[in-house]
LUMLOKE-291128 format. One record per residue (C-alpha): x, y negated, z; residue in three letters; residue number from 1. Coordinates in nm, 2 decimals, decimal comma, padded with zeros to 4 digits. Example, Ala and Ser with C-alpha at 12.3 -4.5 7.8 and 13.67 -1.06 7.14 Angstrom:
        u        v        w   code   pos
    01,23    00,45    00,78    ala     1
    01,37    00,11    00,71    ser     2
END
This chain:
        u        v        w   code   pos
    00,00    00,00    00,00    unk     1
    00,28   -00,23    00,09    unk     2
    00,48   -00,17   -00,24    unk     3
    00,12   -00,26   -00,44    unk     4
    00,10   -00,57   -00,24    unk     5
    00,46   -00,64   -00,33    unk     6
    00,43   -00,60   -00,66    unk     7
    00,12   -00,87   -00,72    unk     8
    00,31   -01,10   -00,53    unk     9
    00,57   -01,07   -00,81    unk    10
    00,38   -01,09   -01,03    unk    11
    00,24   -01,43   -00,93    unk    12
    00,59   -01,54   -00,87    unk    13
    00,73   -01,48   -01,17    unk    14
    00,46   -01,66   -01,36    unk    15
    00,49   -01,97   -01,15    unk    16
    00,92   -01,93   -01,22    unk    17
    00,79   -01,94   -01,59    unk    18
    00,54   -02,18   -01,56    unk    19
    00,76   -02,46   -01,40    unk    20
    01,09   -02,34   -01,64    unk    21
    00,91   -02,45   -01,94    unk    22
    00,79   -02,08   -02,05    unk    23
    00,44   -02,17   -02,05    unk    24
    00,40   -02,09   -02,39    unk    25
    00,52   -01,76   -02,32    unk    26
    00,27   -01,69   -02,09    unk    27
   -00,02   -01,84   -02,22    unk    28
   -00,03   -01,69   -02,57    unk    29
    00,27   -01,44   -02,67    unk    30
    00,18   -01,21   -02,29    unk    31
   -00,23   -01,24   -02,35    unk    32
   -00,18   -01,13   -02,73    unk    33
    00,02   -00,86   -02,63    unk    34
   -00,19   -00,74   -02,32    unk    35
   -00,46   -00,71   -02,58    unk    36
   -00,25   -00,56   -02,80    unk    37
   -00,14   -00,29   -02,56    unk    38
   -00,54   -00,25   -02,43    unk    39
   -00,71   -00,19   -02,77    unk    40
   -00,39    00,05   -02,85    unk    41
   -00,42    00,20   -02,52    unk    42
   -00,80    00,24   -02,49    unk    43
   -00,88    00,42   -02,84    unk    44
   -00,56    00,66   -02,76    unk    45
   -00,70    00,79   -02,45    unk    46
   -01,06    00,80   -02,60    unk    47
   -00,93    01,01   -02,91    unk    48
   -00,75    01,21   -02,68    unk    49
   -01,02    01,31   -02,48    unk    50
   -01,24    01,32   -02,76    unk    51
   -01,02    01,61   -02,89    unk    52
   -00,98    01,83   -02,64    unk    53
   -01,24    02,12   -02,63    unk    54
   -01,46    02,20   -02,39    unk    55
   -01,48    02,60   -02,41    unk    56
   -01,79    02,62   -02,24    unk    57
   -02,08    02,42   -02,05    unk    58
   -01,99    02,25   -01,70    unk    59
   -02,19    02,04   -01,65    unk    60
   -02,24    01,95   -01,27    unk    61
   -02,58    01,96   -01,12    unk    62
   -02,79    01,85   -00,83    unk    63
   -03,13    02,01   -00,88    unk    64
   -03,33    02,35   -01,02    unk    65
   -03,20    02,47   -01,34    unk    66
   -03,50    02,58   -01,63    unk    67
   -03,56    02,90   -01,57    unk    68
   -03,93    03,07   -01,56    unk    69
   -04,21    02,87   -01,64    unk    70
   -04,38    02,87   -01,32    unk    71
   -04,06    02,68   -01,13    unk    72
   -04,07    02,32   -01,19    unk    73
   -03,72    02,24   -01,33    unk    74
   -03,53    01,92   -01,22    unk    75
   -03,50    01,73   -01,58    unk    76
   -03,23    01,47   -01,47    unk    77
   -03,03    01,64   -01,25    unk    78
   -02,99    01,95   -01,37    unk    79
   -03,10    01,82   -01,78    unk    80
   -03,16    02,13   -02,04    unk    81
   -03,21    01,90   -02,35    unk    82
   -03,07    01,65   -02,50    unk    83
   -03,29    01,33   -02,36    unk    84
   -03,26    01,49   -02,00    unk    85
   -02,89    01,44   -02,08    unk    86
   -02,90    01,08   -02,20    unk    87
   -03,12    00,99   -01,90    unk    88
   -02,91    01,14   -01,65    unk    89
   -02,57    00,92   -01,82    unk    90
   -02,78    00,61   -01,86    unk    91
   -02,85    00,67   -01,47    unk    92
   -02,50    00,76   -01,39    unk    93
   -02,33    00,47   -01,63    unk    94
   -02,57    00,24   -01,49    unk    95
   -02,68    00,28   -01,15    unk    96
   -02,43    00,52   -01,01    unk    97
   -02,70    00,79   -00,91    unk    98
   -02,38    01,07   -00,85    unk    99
   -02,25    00,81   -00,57    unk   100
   -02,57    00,76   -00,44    unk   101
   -02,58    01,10   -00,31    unk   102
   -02,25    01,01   -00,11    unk   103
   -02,23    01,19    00,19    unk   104
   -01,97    01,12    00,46    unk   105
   -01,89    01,51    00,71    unk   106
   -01,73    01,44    01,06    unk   107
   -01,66    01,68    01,37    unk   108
   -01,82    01,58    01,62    unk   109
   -01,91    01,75    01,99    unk   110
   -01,86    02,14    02,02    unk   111
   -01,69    02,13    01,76    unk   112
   -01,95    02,08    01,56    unk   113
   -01,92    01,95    01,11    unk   114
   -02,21    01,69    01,06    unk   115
   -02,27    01,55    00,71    unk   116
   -02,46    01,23    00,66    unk   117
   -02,56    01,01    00,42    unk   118
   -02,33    00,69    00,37    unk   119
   -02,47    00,47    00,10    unk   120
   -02,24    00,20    00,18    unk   121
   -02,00    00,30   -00,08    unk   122
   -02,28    00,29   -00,37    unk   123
   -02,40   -00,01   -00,26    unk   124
   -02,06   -00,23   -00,29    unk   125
   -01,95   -00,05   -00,62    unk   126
   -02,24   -00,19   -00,78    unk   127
   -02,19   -00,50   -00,63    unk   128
   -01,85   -00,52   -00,75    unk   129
   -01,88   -00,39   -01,11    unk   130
   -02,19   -00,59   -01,20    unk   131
   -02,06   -00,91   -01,03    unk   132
   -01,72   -00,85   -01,22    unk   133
   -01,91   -00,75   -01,56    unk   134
   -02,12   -01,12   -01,50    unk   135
   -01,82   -01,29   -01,47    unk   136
   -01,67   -01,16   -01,76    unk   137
   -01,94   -01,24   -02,02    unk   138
   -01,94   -01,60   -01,84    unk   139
   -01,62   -01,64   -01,92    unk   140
   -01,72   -01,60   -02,31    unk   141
   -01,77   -01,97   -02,31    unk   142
   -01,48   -02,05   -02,36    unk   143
   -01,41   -01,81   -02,65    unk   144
   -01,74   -01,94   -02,83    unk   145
   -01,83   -02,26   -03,00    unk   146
   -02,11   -02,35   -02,95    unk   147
   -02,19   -02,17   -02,59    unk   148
   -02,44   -01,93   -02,65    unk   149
   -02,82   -02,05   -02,48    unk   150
   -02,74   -01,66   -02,29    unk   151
   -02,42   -01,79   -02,13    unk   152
   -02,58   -02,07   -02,03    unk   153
   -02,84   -01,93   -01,89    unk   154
   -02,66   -01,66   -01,72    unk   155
   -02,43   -01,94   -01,52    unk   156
   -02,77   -02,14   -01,45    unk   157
   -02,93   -01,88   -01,28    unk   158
   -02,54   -01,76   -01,12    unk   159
   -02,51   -02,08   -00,97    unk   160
   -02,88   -02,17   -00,93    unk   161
   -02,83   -02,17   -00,54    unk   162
   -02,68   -02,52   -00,61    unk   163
   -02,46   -02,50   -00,38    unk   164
   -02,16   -02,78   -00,37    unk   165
   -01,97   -02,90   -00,63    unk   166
   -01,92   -02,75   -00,88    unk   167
   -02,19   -02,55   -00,84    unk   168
   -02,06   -02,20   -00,64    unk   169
   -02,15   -01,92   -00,82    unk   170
   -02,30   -01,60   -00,64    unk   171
   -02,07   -01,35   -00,79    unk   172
   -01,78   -01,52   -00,67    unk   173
   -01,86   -01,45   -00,35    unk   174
   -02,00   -01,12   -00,37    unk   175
   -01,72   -00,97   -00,65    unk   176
   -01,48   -01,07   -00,33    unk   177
   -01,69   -00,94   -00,04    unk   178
   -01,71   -00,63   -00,25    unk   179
   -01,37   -00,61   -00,33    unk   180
   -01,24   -00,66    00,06    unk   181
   -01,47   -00,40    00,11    unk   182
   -01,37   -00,14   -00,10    unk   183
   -00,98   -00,21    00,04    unk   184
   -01,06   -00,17    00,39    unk   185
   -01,23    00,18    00,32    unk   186
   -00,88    00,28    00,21    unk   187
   -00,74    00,07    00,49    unk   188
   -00,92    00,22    00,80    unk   189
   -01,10    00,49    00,71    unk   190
   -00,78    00,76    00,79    unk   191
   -00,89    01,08    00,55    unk   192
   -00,91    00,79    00,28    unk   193
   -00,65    00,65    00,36    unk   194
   -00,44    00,99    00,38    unk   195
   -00,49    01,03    00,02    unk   196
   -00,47    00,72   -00,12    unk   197
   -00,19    00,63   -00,35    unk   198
    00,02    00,31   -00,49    unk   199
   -00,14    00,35   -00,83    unk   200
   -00,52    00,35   -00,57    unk   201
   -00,41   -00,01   -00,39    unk   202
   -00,23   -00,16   -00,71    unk   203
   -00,59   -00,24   -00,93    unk   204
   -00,75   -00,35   -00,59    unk   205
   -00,45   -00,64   -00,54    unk   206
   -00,45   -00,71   -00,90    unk   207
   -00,80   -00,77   -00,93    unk   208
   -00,81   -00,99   -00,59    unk   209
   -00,54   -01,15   -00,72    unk   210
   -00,72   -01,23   -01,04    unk   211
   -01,06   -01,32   -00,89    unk   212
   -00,86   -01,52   -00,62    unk   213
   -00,70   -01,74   -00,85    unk   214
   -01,00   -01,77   -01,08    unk   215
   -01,15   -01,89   -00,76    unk   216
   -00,89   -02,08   -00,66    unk   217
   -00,89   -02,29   -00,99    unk   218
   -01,32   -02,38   -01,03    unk   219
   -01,30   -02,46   -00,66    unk   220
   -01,02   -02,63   -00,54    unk   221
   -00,71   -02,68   -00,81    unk   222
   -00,96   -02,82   -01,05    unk   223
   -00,76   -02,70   -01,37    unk   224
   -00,87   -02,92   -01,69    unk   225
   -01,15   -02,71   -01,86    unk   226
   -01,08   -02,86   -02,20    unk   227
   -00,69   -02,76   -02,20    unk   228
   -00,81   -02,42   -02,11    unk   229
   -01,08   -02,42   -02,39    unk   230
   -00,83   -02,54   -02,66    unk   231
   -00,56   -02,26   -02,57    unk   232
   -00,81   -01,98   -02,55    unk   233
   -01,02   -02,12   -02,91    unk   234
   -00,65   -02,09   -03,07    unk   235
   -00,61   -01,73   -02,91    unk   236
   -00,92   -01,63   -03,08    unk   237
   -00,84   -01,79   -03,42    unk   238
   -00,49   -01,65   -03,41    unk   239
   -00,35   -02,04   -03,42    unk   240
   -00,25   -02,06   -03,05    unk   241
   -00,15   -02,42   -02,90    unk   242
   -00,05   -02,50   -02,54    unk   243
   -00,18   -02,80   -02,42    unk   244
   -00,02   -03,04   -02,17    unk   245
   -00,18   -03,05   -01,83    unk   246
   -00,24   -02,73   -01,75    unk   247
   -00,15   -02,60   -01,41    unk   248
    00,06   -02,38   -01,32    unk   249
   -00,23   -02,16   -01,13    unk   250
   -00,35   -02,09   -01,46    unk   251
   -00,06   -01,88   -01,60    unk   252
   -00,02   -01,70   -01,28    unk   253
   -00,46   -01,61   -01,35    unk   254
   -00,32   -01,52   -01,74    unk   255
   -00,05   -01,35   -01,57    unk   256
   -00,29   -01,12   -01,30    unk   257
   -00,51   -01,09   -01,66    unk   258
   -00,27   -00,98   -01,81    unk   259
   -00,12   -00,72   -01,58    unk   260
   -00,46   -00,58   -01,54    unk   261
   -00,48   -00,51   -01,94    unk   262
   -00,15   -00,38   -01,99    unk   263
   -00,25   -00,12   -01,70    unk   264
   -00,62   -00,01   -01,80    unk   265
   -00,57    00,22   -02,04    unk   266
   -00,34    00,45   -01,83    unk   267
   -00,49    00,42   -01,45    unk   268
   -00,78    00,53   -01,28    unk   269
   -00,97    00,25   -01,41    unk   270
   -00,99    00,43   -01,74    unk   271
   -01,32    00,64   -01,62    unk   272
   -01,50    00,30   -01,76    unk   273
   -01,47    00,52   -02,10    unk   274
   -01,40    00,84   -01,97    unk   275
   -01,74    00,86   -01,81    unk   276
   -01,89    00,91   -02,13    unk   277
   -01,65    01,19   -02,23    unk   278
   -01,67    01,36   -01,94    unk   279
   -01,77    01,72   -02,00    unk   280
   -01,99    01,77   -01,63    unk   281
   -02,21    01,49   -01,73    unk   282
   -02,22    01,46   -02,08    unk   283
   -02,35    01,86   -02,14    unk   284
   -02,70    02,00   -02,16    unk   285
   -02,73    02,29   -01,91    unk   286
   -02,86    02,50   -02,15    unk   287
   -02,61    02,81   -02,07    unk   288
   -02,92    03,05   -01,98    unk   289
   -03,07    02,97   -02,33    unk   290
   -02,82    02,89   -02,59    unk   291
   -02,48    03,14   -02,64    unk   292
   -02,20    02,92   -02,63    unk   293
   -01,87    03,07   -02,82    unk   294
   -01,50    02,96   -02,77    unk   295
   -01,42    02,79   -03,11    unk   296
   -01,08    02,90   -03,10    unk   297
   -01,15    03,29   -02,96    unk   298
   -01,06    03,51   -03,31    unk   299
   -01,33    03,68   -03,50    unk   300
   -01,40    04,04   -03,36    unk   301
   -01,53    04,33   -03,52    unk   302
   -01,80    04,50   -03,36    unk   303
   -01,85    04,87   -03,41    unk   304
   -02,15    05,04   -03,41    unk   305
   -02,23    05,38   -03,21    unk   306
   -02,23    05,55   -03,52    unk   307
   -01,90    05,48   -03,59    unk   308
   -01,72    05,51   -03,20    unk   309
   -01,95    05,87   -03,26    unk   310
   -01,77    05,95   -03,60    unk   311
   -01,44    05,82   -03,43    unk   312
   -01,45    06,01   -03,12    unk   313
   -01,67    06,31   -03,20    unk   314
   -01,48    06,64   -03,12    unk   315
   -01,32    06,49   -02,80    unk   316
   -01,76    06,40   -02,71    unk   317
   -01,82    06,76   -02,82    unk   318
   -01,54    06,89   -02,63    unk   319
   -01,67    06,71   -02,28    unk   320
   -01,98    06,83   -02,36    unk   321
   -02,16    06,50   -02,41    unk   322
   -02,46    06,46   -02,62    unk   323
   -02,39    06,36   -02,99    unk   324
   -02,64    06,27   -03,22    unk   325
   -02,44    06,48   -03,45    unk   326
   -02,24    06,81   -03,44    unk   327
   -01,90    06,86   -03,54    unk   328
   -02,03    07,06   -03,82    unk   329
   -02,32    06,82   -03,93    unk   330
   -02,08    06,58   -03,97    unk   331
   -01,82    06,72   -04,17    unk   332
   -02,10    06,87   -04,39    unk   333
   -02,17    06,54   -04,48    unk   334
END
């Protein structure tokens, strides 16, 4: 956890170093293009990768009664047999997190005795997080788009309709970060978590704060000059990039955390944003009971039939006196 910590603090470091050496230039438009660069690359290689690799046969996980007889009411979501059933349970999954909603938490308590319970708590500030974060990311299409879409607009009016100081504070702000600090101290405090959490399981959650922090950091308090921001990200979208003067330097070290976060997508854990959708537990019909499902890559086999194990086998049958549907002497009259 330290050595994550560490390493955002770097990172922030370095791009105030370049900032005030003159490389702003460097890290407003040659890093971003690249971060992109290495994101779209990254992205569609894991997806092909995944997309390739076969799934021999159906594993689907499931919470509920599989189709069976016709009299036992089958569970159509959880345990899907058809191809809607499947799409509902993903759109579920993909949307509202319905696997993590099941979360249960197991201690010993008293005797000794194992007690699982329910602990929503978890479901409820991942969805906090990722639809604040997703909010703030199409909000921050304004400054890619000329003009700002009436959707934007409206999105940030009813964001900040609370109208609270000025500017206006925006709700996802605070929740992305109350979401965030919550999702670190689970790893912080909670010891079996904890136990089995790694760098590469603190290093997104630092990098993100970071980036939220200084996007904070810069609406709130720096006050960063919107329309030098606008011009350099317009020219990163038409491919004719300018830096203008007047930009701060907490704006590099938020292109910096942005970055960083890019360049590391495609190969961490936050890769399951695509993987989800390849994944073969939810993405399967559990249809094994009804449809024969054949390794592709098993070779073809040749099936004989009892006629020919008879003809094969015959006099050793006839010796061990087992029934044949034809003697010895039938057959080689034949």
């Amino acid at each position: 956890m330290f050595f994550s910590f560490l390493a955002v603090i770097a990172l922030a470091c370095i791009a105030w170093l370049g900032a005030v050496s003159g490389f702003q230039y460097v890290l407003g438009v040659v890093l971003p293009l690249a971060a992109m660069l290495v994101f779209i690359v990254g992205f569609v290689w894991r997806i092909v990768d995944w997309a390739k690799s076969p799934v021999p046969f159906r594993i689907p996980t499931t919470g509920g009664q599989q189709r069976s007889l016709d009299w036992i009411k089958p569970a159509r979501l959880d345990s899907p047999y058809t191809t809607t059933g499947t799409v509902g349970r993903m759109l579920l999954e993909v949307l509202l997190f319905r696997s993590l909603f099941r979360n249960t938490s197991m201690e010993i308590q008293n005797g000794p005795r194992v007690v699982y319970y329910s602990a929503k708590w978890l479901w409820l500030f991942a969805l906090i997080f990722h639809y604040c974060f997703l909010t703030i990311f199409i909000r921050h299409f304004r400054f890619f788009l000329e003009p700002v879409p009436f959707a934007i607009s409206f999105m940030e009016t009813l964001d900040g309709i609370m109208q609270i100081g000025a500017p206006r504070m925006f709700m996802t702000d605070v929740l992305v970060v109350i979401a965030l600090v919550f999702l670190l101290c689970r790893r912080l405090f909670s010891e079996k978590i904890r136990y089995i959490s790694l760098a590469n399981d603190y290093f997104p959650l630092f990098l993100i704060l970071g980036l939220v922090g200084s996007g904070i950091w810069m609406r709130y308090f720096a006050k960063v000059d919107i329309a030098s921001v606008k011009v350099l990200t317009m020219g990163l979208v038409t491919l004719n990039p300018v830096v203008p003067d007047g930009i701060g330097t907490v704006f590099f070290i938020h292109m910096m955390f942005l970055s960083a976060l890019l360049m590391y997508f495609p190969f961490s854990k936050l890769m399951h944003m695509g993987g989800v959708f390849l994944s073969p537990t939810r993405n399967l019909p559990n249809n094994s009971r009804a449809v024969r499902h054949v390794n592709p890559w098993n070779p073809p086999k040749k099936y004989r039939t009892y006629a020919e194990y008879e003809d094969e086998f015959r006099d050793l049958m006839a010796e061990a006196g087992l029934p044949l549907d034809k003697k010895p002497d039938e057959a080689a009259a034949e």
